[in-house]
N, C-alpha and C positions, 0 to 999 in steps of 0.2 A: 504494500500500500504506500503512495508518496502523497503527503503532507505539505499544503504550501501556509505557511501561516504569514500574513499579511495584519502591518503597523503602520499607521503615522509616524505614531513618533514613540518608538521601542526604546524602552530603559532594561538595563537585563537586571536580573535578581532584586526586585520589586516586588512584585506577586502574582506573576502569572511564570506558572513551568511548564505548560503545551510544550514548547520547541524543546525543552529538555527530558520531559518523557518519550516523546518520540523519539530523541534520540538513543535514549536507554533502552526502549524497547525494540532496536534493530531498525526502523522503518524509513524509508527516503524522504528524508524531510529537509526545506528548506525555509529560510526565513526573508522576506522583504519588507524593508522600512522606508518611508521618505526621513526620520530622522533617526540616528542612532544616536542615543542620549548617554554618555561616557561617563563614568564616574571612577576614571583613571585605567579601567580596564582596555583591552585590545577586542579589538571587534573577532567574536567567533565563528571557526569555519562557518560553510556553509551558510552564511547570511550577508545579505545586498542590499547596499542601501545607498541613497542619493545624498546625505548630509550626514558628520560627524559633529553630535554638539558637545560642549561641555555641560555638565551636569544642570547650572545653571545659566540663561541667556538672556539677563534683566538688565540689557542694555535700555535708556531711557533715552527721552527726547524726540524732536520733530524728526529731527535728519535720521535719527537709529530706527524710530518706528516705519520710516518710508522705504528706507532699504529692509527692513525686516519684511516687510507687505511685497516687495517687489521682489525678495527674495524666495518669498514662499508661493507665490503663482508660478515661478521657473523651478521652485521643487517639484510643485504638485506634478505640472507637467511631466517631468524629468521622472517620477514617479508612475506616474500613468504609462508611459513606455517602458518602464523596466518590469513592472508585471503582465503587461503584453510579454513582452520579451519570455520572460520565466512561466508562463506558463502557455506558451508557444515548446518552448523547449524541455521543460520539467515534465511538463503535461499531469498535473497532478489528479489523484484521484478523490482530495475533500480539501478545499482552500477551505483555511479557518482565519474569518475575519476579528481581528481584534480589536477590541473601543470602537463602539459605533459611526465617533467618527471619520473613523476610517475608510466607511464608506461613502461619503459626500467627497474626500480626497481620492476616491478612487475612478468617481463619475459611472460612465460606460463599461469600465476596464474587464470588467468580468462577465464573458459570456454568457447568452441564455442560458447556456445548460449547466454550468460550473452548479457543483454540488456544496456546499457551504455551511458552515456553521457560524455566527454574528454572536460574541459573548460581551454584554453590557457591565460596565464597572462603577459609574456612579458620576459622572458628570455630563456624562455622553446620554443618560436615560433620563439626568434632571434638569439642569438647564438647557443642555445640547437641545431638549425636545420644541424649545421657544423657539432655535431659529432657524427660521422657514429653509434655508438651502440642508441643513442636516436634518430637519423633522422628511421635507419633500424625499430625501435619500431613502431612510429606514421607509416608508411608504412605498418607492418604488421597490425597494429590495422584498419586504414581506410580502408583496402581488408574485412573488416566485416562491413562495412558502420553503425556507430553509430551516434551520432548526435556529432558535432563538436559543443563547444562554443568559438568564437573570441570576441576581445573588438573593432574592425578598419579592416578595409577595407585592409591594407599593411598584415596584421594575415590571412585575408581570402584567400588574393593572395597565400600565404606562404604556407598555409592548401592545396591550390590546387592543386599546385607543387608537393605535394608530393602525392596526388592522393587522397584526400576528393573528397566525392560524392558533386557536388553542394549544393544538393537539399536536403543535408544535416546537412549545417551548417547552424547555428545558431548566432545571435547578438545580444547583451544585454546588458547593462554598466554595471557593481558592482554597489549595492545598497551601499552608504554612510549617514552616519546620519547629514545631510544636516541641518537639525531641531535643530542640538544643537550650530548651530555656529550664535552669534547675526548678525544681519546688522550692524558691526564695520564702513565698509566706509574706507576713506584716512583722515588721518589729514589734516589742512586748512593751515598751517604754518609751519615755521620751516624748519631746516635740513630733507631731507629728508632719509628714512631708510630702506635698501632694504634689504628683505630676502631669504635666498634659502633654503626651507626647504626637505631635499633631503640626503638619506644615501650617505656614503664618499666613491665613486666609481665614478667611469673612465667616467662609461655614464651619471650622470648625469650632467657633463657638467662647474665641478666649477670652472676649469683649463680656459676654457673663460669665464667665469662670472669674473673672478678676473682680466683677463686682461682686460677688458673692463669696470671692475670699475676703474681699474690703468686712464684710459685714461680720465673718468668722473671726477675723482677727480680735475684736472686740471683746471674744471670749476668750479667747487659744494664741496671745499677742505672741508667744514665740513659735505657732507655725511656720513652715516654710512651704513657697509654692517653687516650681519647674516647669518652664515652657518650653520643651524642648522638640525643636523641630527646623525646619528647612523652609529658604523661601526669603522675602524681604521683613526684616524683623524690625525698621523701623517705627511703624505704624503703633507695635508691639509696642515698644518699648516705651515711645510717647502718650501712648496712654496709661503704659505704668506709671509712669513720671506722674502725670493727670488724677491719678487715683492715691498719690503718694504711696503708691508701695512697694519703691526702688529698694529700701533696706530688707523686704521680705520679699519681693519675685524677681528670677532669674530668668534671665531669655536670653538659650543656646541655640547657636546655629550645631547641628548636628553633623556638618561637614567634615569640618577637622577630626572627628574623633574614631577615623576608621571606619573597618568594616560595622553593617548595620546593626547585625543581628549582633556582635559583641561587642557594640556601645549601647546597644539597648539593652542587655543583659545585666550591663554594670550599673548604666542609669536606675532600673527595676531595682539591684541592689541596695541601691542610695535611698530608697525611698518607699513609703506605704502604701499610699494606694493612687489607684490612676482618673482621672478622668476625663471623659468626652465629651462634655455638651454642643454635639455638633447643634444648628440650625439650618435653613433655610435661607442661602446668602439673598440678599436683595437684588439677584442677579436672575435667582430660582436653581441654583446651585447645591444640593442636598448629598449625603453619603452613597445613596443608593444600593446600598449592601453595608455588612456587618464591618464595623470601623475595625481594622487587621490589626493595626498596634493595640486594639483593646484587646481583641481573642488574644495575641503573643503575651499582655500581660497576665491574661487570665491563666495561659499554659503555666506561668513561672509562680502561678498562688495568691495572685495580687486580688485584694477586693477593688470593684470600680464601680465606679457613678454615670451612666451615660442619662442622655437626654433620648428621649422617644421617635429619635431621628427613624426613616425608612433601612429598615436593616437593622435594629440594635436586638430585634427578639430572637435572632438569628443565634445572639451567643449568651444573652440577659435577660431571664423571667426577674423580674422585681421581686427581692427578698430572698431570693435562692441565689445567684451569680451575682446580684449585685443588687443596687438600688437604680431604677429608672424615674427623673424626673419631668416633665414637662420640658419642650425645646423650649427657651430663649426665657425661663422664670428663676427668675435672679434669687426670689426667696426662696423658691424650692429646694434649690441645688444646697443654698445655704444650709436651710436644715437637714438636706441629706447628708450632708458634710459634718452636719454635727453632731447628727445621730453617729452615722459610722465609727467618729474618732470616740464615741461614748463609748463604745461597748466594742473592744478589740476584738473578743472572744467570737460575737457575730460577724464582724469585718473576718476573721481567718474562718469562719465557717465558709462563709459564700466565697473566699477565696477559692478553698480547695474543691467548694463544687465548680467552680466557672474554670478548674485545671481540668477536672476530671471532663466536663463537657470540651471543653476547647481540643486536648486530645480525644478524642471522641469524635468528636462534628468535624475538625479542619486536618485530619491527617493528611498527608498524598494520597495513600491506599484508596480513599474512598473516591475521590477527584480524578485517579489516574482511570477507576474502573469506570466514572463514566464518561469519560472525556473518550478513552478507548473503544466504547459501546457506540458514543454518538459516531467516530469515526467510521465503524465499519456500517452501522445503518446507512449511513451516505454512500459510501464508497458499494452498498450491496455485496458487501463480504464478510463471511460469518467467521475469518483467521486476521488476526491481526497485523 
């Protein structure tokens, strides 16, 4: 069976392993990106791509964003004939489209008859669906009924609206390496230390995390919080300034500090419990599936706090794995926060339930068996 897996814009060792299960499991597979997003790494065999970026590309201003605009219509292009090309020559047996967006960058590209799987991750199914050239895409692609992959139930709604065949989509968590995070647990004493490990954007929510630590403080004055995450951290920080709580929150870029998985094992060490209040950016920008740095803290013991964002019941029933409050309610979060640090003994109970789920619900095992099933459904081969 040959594999064509098709990116925008490809980051490797993020959250999606398709290209690396097929390659363990023997099968001809290849990968095309219009961007290959580098995070020091060398681009691996077998994958073709039109651009090489650096992790991050937050060049500002008039003149940066006109050559950005004028650079990305010569990608899209340049893009559009390299998967003609590759799948002229590959000829593969199930292209699997990744981030929805990626089909509005791909236009015509993909033959009537290409066989196909479309897997949604969460900005491509929530704001992506507002605008009219990527909503028009996902419409003409589902008129050929391929299989849909959603992470939540709120994705599947979204998929149906725009006219998925039911009996077409598909559900499946991302496979995480669950296996490398120890049973860390809460600490027994002490200040306690909350973290948010979450890129510096609108949705995930840090604008009421910090009011709501503002309000905690009041009790618990030597808390400490963590923002630790990737992206433009200005914004962050000036309204930490704004809320005076530069002597109690930290905001790391998570770049410097290595590989991901064992900066965030060490940060988890440092610290108690996590949270995510993702929201609803003002853009309509929402999770879309289950927030991945909560399931990895949940693997390593952690209790957490999320907001009832699309996707959070995926790894948190309220009072068993964690506490769910209300998206974007300032006081909620506050008293969930105050509960938790009340009663450790509760905090490490839902800890170790939200491990025991987390390995459970997000292994690879479970992702690779059906990622491998949708393959050969398409392909009309019952051997992998």
């Amino acid at each position: 069976m040959r594999v064509l897996h098709l990116w925008d814009n490809y980051a490797p060792g993020l959250f999606d392993r398709s290209f690396e299960i097929c390659q363990q499991e023997g099968l001809e597979t290849r990968l095309a990106c219009m961007n290959f997003i580098a995070r020091g790494s060398s681009v691996p065999p077998h994958v073709d791509l039109v651009r090489l970026l650096p992790r991050e590309d937050g060049a500002s201003g008039i003149i940066q964003r006109a050559a950005r605009k004028l650079r990305f219509i010569a990608d899209r292009r340049a893009f559009r004939r390299m998967v003609r090309r590759l799948l002229a020559e590959f000829q593969p047996d199930v292209v699997h489209v990744h981030y929805g967006t990626t089909l509005e960058a791909l236009g015509e590209s993909l033959p009537s008859d290409s066989r196909f799987v479309i897997s949604f991750y969460g900005f491509d199914i929530s704001q992506g669906i507002g605008i009219p050239a990527i909503r028009s895409a996902y419409q003409r692609a589902f008129r050929r009924q391929p299989l849909v992959h959603v992470l939540c139930d709120e994705a599947r709604g979204r998929a149906l609206s725009l006219g998925a065949e039911p009996s077409r989509i598909v559900d499946a968590n991302l496979p995480l390496p669950v296996d490398r995070y120890p049973n860390i647990g809460i600490g027994s004493e002490g200040p306690f230390r909350w973290l948010i490990p979450a890129r510096f954007v609108e949705k995930k929510g840090h604008a009421v995390a910090l009011r709501a630590f503002r309000m905690h403080l009041v009790h618990h004055p030597d808390d400490r919080l963590t923002c630790w995450g990737y992206g433009d951290p200005a914004w962050l920080e000036t309204l930490v300034d704004q809320l005076g709580l530069k002597t109690s929150v930290d905001v790391v870029h998570n770049g410097s500090e290595g590989e991901f998985h064992a900066a965030y094992a060490r940060r988890l060490e440092e610290h108690d419990a996590v949270l995510a209040p993702s929201i609803k950016s003002s853009r309509g920008d929402d999770e879309g599936g289950p927030a991945l740095t909560v399931v990895l803290a949940q693997a390593a013991g952690k209790p957490v706090i999320v907001s009832d964002f699309p996707g959070h019941e995926r790894s948190v029933t309220d009072r068993v794995e964690g506490l769910v409050v209300k998206q974007g309610d300032v006081d909620a979060l506050a008293a969930a926060m105050a509960e938790l640090r009340s009663d450790r003994g509760f905090a490490a109970e839902m800890g170790q339930s939200g491990r025991s789920r987390a390995r459970r619900d997000f292994n690879e095992g479970a992702y690779r068996e059906a990622l491998l099933g949708w393959y050969r459904e398409l392909a009309g081969s019952p051997d992998s």
